[in-house]
C-alpha positions as CSV (number, residue, x, y, z in Angstrom):
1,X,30.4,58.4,-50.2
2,X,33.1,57.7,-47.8
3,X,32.3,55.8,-44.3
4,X,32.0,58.7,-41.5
5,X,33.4,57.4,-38.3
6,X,32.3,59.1,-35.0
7,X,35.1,60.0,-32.9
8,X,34.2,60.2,-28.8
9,X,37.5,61.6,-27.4
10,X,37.7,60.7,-23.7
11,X,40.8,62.1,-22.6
12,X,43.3,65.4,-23.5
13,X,47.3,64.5,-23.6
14,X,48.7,67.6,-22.6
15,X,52.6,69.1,-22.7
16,X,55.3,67.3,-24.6
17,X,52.9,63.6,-25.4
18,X,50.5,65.8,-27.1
19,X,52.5,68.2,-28.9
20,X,55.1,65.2,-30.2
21,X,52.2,62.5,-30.6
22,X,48.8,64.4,-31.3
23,X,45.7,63.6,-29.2
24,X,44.0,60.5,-29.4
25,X,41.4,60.6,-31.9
26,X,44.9,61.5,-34.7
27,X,46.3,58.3,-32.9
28,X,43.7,56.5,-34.5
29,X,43.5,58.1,-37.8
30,X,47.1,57.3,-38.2
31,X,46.3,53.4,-37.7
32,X,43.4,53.6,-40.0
33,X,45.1,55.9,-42.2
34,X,45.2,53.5,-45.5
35,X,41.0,53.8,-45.2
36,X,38.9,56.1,-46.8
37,X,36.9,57.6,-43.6
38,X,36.0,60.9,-43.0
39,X,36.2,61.6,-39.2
40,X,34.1,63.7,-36.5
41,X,35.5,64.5,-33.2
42,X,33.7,64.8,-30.3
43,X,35.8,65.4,-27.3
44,X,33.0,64.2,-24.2
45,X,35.7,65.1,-21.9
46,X,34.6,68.8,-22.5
47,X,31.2,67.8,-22.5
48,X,30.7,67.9,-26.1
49,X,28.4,64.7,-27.4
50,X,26.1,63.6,-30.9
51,X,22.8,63.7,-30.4
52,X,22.3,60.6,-32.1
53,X,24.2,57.3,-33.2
54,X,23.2,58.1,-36.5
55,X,25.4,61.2,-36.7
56,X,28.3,58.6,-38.0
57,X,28.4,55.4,-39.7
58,X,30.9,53.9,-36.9
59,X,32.0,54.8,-33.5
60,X,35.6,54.6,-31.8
61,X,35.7,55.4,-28.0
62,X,38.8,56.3,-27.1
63,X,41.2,55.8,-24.1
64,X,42.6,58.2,-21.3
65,X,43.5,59.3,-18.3
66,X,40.5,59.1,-15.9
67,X,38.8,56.6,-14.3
68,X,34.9,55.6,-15.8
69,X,34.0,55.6,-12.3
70,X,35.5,59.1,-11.3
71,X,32.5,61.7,-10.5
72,X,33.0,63.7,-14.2
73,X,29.4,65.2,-15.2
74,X,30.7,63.4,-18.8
75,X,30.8,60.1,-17.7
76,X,26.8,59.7,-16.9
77,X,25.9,61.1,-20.5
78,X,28.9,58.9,-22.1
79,X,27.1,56.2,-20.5
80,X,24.1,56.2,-21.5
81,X,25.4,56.9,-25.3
82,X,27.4,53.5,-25.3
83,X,23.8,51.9,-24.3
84,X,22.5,53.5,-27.5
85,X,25.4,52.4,-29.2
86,X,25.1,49.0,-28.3
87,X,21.0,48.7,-29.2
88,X,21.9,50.7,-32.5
89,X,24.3,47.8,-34.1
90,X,25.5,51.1,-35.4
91,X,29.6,49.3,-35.8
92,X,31.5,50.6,-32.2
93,X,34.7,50.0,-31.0
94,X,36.1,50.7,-27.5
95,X,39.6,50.9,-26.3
96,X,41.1,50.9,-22.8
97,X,39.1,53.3,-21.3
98,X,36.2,53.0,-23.8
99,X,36.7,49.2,-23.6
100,X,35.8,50.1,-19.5
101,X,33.2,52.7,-20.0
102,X,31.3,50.0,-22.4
103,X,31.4,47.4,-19.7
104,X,30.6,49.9,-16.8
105,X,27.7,51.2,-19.1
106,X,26.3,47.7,-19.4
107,X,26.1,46.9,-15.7
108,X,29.6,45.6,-15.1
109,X,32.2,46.6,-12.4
110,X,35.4,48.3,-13.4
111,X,38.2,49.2,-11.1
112,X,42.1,49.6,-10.1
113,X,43.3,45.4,-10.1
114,X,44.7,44.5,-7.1
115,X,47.1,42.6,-9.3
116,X,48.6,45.8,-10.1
117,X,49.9,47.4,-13.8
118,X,49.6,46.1,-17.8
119,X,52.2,48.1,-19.5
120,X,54.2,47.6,-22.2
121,X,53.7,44.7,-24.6
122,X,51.2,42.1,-23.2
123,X,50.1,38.5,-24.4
124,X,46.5,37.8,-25.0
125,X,44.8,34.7,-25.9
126,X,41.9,35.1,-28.8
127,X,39.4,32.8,-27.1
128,X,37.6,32.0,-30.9
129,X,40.9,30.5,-32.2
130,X,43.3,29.6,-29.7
131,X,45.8,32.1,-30.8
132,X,48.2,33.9,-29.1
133,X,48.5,38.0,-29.5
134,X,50.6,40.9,-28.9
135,X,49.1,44.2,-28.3
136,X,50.8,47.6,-26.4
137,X,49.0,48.3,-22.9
138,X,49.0,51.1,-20.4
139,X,46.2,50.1,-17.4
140,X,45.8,49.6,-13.5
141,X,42.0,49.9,-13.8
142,X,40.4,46.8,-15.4
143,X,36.6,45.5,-16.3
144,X,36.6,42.7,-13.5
145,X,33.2,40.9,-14.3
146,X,31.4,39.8,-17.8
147,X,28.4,42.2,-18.6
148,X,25.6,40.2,-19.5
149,X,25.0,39.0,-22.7
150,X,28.5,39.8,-24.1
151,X,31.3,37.0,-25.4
152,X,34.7,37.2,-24.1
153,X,36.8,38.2,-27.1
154,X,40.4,37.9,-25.7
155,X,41.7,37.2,-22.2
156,X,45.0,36.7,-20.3
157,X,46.1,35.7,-17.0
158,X,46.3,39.2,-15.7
159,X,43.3,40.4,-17.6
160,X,40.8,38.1,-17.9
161,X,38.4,40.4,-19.6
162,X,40.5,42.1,-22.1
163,X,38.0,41.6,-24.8
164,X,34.4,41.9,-25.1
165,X,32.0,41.5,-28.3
166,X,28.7,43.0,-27.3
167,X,27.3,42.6,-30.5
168,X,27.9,41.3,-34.5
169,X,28.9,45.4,-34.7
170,X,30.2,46.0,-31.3
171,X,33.6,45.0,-29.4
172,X,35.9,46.5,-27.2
173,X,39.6,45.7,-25.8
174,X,42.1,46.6,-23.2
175,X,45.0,46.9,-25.0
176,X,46.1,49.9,-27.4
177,X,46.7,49.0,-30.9
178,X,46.4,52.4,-31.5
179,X,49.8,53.3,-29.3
180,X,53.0,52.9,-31.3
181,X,56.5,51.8,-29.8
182,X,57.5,55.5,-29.6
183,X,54.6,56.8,-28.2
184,X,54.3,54.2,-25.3
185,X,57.9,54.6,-24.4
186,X,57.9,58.2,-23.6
187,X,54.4,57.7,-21.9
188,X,56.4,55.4,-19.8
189,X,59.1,57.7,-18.7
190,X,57.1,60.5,-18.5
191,X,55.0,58.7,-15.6
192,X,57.6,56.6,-14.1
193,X,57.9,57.4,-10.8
194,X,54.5,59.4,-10.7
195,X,51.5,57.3,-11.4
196,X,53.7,54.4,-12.6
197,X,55.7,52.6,-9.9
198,X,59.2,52.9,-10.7
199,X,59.8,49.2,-11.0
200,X,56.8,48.9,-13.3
201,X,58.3,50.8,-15.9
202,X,61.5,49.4,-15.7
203,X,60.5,46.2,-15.8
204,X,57.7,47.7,-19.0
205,X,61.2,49.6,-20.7
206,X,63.0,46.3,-20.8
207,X,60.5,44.1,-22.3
208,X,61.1,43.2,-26.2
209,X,58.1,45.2,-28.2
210,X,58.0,42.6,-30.3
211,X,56.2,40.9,-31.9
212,X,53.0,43.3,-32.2
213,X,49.8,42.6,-33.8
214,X,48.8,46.4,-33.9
215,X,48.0,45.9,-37.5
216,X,46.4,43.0,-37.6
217,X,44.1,44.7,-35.0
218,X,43.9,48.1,-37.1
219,X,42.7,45.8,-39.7
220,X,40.3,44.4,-37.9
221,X,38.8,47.8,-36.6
222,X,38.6,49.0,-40.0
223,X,36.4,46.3,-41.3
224,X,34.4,46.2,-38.4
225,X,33.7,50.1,-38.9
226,X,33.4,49.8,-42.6
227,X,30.2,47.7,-42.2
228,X,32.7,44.4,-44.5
229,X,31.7,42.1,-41.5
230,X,28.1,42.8,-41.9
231,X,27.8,42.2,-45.5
């Protein structure tokens, strides 16, 4: 019986991003696309949520547009569903947004850095090994304390919390190893000059994109949600 993974879609991609790239739950079965899961979308951002953690074997919360502490009726129930997920050891993983709406669900802060943008291809330091990583990133709004009992997965200079492991079945990261090099370059023309500063994305367009551990870190995910880390 194949592995069901729950996804919680926090954000729509409308106009040309959507129609060219898909939304971002098929962002993620295209990374995890060698596995075996069977999917279920649940797009919170419409207000549409499980009733339970045990609806899916595993759990991807997605990234998007808003802000986890923007007034949304969603973001209260959200919320209190990544507390369930947490306490289930159901396996969860969290990106960008998700990665904030864990942290903001366990009692840490989250807002815009006064440091400014991550965009483009950014350098983290795994904080288990000592090695270095490249991972795709689009934020301005960043977890800016540890919630209690987690471990700091990864960290940089401009994003010190840019990993978390809550639990053996539970992490979550800033970055986007979901995004491909495509993808992330028309997301940063599309907003350059509108949410993105224009020298941001200049500055994002002429950085190399490689090298990119986006596999390595699809990889990762998919044993996580697999239950292989557990056994």
């Amino acid at each position: 019986m194949a592995t069901k993974i729950g996804i919680l879609q926090t954000g729509i991609l409308d106009g040309y991003l959507g129609e060219t790239y898909g939304q971002y739950p098929q962002m993620f079965q295209n990374l995890l696309a060698s596995e075996p899961f069977e999917y279920q979308i649940y797009v919170v951002v419409n207000g549409e949520f499980p009733k339970s953690p045990t609806e899916c074997d595993g759990w991807i919360i997605t990234g998007s547009k808003h802000g986890v502490y923007e007034g949304h009726d969603w973001i209260k129930p959200l919320e209190e569903f990544c507390r369930q997920l947490v306490a289930s050891n159901r396996p969860t993983v969290g990106i960008c947004f998700g990665h904030q709406i864990l942290a903001q669900a366990m009692g840490a802060k989250v807002s815009k850095y006064d440091g400014g943008w991550g965009v483009g291809l950014n350098e983290y330091l795994l904080n288990e090994t000592g090695e270095t990583v490249h991972l795709l990133a689009f934020h301005q709004d960043q977890v800016l304390e540890q919630p209690e009992n987690t471990e700091i997965l990864m960290s940089s200079d401009f994003c010190k919390f840019a990993g978390l492991r809550y639990s053996p079945t539970c992490y979550s990261i800033q970055p986007h190893p979901e995004h491909t090099i495509p993808f992330i370059t028309d997301l940063i023309k599309i907003r350059r000059g509108k949410a993105l500063p224009d020298d941001i994305a200049d500055d994002a367009l002429a950085k190399p994109y490689e090298p990119n551990d986006q596999l390595r870190f699809g990889n990762m995910m998919a044993d996580l949600l697999d239950g292989k880390l557990l056994r």
